[in-house]
C-alpha positions as CSV (number, residue, x, y, z in Angstrom):
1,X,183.7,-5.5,64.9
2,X,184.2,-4.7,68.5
3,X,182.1,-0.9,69.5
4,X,184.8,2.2,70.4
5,X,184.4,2.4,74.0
6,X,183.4,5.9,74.4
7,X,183.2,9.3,76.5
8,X,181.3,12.6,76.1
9,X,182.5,15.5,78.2
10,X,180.1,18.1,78.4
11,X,176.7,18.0,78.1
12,X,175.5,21.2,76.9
13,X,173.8,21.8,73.7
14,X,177.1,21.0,71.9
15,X,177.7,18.0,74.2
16,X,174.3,16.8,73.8
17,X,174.7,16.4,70.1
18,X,177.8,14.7,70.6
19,X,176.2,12.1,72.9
20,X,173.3,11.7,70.6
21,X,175.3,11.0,67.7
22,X,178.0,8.6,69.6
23,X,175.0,6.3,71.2
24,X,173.2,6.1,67.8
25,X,176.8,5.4,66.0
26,X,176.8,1.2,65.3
27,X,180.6,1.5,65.6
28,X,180.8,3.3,69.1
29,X,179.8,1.9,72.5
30,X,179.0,5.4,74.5
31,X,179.9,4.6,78.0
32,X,179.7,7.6,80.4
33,X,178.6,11.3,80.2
34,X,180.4,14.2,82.1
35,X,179.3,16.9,83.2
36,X,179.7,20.1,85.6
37,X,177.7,20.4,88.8
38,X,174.5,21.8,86.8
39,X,173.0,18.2,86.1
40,X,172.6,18.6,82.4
41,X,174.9,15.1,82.3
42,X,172.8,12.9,84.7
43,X,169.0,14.3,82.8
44,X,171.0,13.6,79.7
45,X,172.6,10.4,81.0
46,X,168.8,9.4,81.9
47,X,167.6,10.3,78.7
48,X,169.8,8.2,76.5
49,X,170.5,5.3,79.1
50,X,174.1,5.8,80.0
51,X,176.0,6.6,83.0
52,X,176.5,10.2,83.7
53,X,179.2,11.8,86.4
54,X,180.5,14.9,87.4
55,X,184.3,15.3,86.3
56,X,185.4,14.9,89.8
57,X,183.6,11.6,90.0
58,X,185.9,8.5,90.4
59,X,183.7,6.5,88.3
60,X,185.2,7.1,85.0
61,X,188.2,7.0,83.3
62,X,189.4,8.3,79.4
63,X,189.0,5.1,78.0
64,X,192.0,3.2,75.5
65,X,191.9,3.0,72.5
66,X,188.2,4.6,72.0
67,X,187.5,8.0,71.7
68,X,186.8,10.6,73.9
69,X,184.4,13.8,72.8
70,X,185.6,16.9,74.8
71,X,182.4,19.9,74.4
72,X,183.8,21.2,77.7
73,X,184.2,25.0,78.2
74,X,187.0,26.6,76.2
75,X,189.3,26.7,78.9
76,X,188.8,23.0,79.6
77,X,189.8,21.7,75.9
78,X,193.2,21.2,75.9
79,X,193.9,19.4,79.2
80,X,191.1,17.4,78.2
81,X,191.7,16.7,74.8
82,X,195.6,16.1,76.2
83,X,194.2,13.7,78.7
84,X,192.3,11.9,75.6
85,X,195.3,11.4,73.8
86,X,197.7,10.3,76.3
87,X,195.0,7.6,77.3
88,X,195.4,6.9,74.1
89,X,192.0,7.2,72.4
90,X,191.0,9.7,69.7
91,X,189.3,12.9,70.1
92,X,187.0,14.2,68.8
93,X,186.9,18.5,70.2
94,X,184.0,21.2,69.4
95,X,185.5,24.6,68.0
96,X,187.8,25.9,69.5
97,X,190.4,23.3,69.7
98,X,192.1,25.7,72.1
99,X,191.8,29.4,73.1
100,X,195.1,30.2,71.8
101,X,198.0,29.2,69.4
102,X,200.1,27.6,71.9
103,X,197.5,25.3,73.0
104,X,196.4,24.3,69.6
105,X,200.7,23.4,69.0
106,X,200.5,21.4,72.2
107,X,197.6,19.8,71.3
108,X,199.1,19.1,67.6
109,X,202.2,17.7,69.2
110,X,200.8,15.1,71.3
111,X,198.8,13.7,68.5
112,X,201.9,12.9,66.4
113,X,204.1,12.0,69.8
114,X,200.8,9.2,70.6
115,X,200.0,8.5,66.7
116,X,196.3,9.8,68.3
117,X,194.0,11.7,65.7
118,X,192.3,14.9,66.8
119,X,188.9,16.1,65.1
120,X,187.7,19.5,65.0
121,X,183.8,20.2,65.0
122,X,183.3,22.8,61.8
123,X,180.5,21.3,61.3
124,X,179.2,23.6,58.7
125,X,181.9,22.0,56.2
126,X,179.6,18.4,56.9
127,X,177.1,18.1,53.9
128,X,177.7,16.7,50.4
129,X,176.5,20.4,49.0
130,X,179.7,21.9,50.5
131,X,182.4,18.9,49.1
132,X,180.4,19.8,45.6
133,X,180.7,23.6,46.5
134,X,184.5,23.3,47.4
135,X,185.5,21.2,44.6
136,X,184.0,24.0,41.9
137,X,186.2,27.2,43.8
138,X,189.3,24.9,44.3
139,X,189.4,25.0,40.3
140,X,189.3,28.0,40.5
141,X,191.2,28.9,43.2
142,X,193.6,31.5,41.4
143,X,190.9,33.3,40.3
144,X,189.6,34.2,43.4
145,X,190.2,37.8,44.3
146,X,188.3,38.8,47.1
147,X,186.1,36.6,49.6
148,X,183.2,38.9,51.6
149,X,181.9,36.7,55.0
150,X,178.9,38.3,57.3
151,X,177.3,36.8,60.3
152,X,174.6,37.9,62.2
153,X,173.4,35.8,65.0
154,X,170.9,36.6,67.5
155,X,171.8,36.4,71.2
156,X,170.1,37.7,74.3
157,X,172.0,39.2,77.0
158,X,171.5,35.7,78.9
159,X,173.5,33.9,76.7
160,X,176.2,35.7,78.1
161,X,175.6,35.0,81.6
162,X,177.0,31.6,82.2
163,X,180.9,31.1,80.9
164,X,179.9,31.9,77.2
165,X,180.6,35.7,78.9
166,X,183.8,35.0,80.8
167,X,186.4,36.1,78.9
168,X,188.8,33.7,81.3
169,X,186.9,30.7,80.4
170,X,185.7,31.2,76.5
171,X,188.4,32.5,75.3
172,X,186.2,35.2,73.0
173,X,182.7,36.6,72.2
174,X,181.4,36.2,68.6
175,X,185.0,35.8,66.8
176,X,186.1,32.9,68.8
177,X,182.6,31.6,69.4
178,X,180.7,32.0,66.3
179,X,182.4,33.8,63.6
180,X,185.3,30.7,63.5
181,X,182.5,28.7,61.9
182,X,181.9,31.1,59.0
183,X,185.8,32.0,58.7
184,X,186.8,28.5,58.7
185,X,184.1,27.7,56.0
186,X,185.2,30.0,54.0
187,X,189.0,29.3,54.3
188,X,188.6,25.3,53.6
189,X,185.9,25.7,50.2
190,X,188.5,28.7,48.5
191,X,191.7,27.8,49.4
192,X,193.0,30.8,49.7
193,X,195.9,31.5,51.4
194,X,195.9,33.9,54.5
195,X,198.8,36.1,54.9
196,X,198.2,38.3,57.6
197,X,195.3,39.9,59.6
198,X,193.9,42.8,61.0
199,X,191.3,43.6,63.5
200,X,188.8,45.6,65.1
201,X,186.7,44.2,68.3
202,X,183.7,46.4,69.6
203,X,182.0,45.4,73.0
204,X,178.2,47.3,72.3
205,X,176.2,45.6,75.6
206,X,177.3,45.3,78.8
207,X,179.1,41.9,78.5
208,X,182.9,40.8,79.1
209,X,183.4,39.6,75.4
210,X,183.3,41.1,71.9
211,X,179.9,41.1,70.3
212,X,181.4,42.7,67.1
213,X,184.1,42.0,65.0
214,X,185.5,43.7,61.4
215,X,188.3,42.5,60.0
216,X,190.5,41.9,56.9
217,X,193.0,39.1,55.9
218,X,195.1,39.6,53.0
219,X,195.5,36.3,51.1
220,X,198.1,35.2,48.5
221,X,194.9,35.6,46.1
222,X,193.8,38.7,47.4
223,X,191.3,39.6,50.4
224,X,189.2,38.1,52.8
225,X,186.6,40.7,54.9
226,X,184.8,39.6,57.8
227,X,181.8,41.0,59.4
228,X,180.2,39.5,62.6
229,X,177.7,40.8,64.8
230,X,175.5,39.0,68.1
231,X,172.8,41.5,69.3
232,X,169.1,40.6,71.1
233,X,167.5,41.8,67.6
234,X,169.2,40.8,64.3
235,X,167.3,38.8,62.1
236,X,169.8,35.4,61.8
237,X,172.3,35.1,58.5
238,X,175.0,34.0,57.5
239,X,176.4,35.0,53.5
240,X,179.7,34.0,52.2
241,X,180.5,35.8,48.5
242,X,183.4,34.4,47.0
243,X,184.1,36.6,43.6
244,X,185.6,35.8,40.8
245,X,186.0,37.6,36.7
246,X,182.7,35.8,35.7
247,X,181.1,34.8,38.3
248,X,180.6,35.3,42.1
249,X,179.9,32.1,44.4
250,X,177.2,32.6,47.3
251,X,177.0,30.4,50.2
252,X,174.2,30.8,52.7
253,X,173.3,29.5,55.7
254,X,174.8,28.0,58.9
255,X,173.4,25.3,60.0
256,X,173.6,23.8,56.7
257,X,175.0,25.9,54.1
258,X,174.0,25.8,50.6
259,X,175.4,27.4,47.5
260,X,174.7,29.1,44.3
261,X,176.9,30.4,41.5
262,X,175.2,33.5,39.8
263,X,176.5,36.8,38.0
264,X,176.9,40.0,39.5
265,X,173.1,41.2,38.3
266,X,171.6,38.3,40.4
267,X,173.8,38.3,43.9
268,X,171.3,39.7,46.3
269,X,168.4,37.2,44.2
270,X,169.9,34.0,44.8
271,X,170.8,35.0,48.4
272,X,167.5,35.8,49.2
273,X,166.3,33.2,48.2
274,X,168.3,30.4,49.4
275,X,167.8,32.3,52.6
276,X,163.8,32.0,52.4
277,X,164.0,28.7,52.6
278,X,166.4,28.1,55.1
279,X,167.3,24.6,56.7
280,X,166.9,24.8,60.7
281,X,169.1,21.8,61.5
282,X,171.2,20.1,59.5
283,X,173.4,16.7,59.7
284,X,175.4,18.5,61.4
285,X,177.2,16.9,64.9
286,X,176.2,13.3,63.5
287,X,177.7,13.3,59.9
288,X,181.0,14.8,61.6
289,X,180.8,12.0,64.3
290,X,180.6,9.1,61.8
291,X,183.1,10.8,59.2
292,X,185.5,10.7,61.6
293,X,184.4,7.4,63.3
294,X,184.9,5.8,59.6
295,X,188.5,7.4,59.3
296,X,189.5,6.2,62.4
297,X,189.0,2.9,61.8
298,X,189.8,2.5,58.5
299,X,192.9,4.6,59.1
300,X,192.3,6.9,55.9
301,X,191.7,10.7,55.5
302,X,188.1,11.6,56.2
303,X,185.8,12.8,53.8
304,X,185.3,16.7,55.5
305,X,188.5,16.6,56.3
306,X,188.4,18.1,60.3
307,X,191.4,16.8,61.4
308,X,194.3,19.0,63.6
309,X,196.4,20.3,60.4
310,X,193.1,21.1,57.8
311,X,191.7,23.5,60.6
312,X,194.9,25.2,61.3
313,X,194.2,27.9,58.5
314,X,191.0,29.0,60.3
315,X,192.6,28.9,63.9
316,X,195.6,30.3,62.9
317,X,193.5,33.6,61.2
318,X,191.1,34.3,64.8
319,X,194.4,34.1,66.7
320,X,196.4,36.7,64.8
321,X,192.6,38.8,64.6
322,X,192.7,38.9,68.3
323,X,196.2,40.1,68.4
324,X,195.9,42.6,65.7
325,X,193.3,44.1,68.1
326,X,195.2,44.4,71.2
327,X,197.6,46.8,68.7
328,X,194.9,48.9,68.1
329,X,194.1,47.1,64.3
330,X,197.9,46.7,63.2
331,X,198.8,43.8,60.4
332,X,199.5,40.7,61.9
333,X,201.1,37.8,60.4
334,X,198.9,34.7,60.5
335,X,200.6,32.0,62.3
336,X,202.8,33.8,64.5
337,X,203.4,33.4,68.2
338,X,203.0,36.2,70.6
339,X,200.5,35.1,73.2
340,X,201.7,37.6,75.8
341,X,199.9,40.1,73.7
342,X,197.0,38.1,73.5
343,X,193.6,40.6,74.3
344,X,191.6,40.2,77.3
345,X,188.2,40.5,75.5
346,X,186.9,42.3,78.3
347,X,188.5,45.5,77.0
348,X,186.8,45.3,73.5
349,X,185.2,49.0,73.9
């Protein structure tokens, strides 16, 4: 079988995964790294053996019929993932696939128009636990009336410095950053079916993006809450509670998420101690790489299922959070278009 020529663009941390998964992958021939003008793509060109550029360069090109791996600032993902598919190669995009709702239909568009697939990297959804973990609460899905997400996720005032801070460029703080994975997680293991959304952003630091977010989406099943929070001292978690008449589902961890079903006497146990044992790094980047690598060219649905139209759901909520907080926490019907009203995340207070 003939190796998917292949480009990474972006080689931060997010970009260096990517890279390290597509030059391990037996399928893929990685054949360039791009990066900005901070040299992270030439030291991780060096490291890996492959030739690295800056985007301006004239020495690469989106290659045909390969794949291209956009982990670009969030401004940068839709022309590039755009430029990926009208090249005609696959793409595979970290989250966000795009900063807003029209971007994300654009994107959607020119998939079907070039018959190009488009992977999303919710990597938290990558690990056999999780398929088990899904497959129990989409028995159950009806009887899910409420879903309870928190996030806490520790990040110095440096963090913020670079783009990650610029509300131009990311798009977001924590919701459209961070909190996506733990929404999204939560969305594709239930189910549930969001109806519409309301939200509050809080700005605590001095920072241009929202380091806070509480929110509610009511589902066709009953109610999701979210609670997510980035701060220089916050000891790291991440708890999902799914509840249900006779049970209540747990699911802990980011990195890689495992699971427990206990009753209501036991909650705060089982969390506690699936959290004192946490795993640091999971599979991560590289079983989303080769899912999708093995889905692409066998032409069959993938096994995490991160494709354009199965991460809708969670895109489609963050949008419709951000808008409900430019009208001061008013219901907002998920999947609507009104990106004039968009929030500058600057203004978070």
């Amino acid at each position: 079988m003939t190796a998917l020529p292949a480009v990474v663009l972006g080689a931060g941390k997010s970009g260096t995964q990517l890279a390290q998964a597509l030059h391990s992958h037996p399928f893929v021939d990685l054949q360039a790294i791009v990066g900005g003008c901070s040299g992270s793509a030439a030291d991780l060109g060096r490291h890996l053996g492959v030739a690295a550029f800056s985007e301006s360069d004239s020495g690469w090109h989106m290659p045909v019929g390969g794949i291209v791996a956009v982990a670009s600032p969030h401004d940068r993902h839709v022309p590039q993932v755009l430029a990926g598919l009208t090249a005609g190669s696959d793409v595979l995009v970290d989250k966000p696939v795009a900063n807003n709702g029209l971007g994300f239909d654009h994107i959607a568009a020119m998939s079907a128009a070039t018959g190009r697939r488009v992977s999303c990297g919710m990597v938290q959804r990558c690990s056999p636990d999780m398929l088990d973990c899904r497959e129990h609460l989409r028995e159950r899905r009806d009887q899910i009336h409420a879903v309870a997400v928190s996030q806490f996720l520790r990040r110095d005032p440096a963090y913020y410095a670079g783009w990650k801070g610029d509300p131009r460029v990311a798009g977001g703080g924590v919701l459209l950053n961070q909190a996506i994975h733990a929404v999204d997680l939560a969305l594709h293991l239930t189910g549930v079916t969001p109806v519409t959304a309301r939200a509050v952003l809080r700005r605590a630091r001095p920072i241009r993006v929202e380091d806070h977010v509480h929110a509610t989406v009511e589902t066709e099943q009953g109610v999701l809450s979210l609670t997510a929070t980035t701060c220089a001292a916050v000891e790291e978690s991440q708890v999902i509670r799914v509840f249900l008449p006779t049970e209540t589902v747990v699911i802990v961890g980011s990195e890689t998420p495992r699971w427990r079903r206990v009753t209501s006497s036991s909650v705060e146990d089982a969390i506690a101690e699936l959290a004192a044992a946490p795993v640091p790094f999971g599979p991560g980047h590289a079983a989303w790489v080769d899912d999708a690598v093995q889905a692409w060219l066998s032409r069959t649905p993938s096994r995490y299922a991160c494709e354009l139209e199965h991460v809708r759901a969670s895109h489609e909520v963050v949008y419709a959070m951000y808008e409900s907080a430019a009208l001061d926490g008013a219901a907002v019907p998920v999947g609507t278009r009104a990106s004039s009203r968009r929030p500058d995340p600057s203004d978070a207070s």
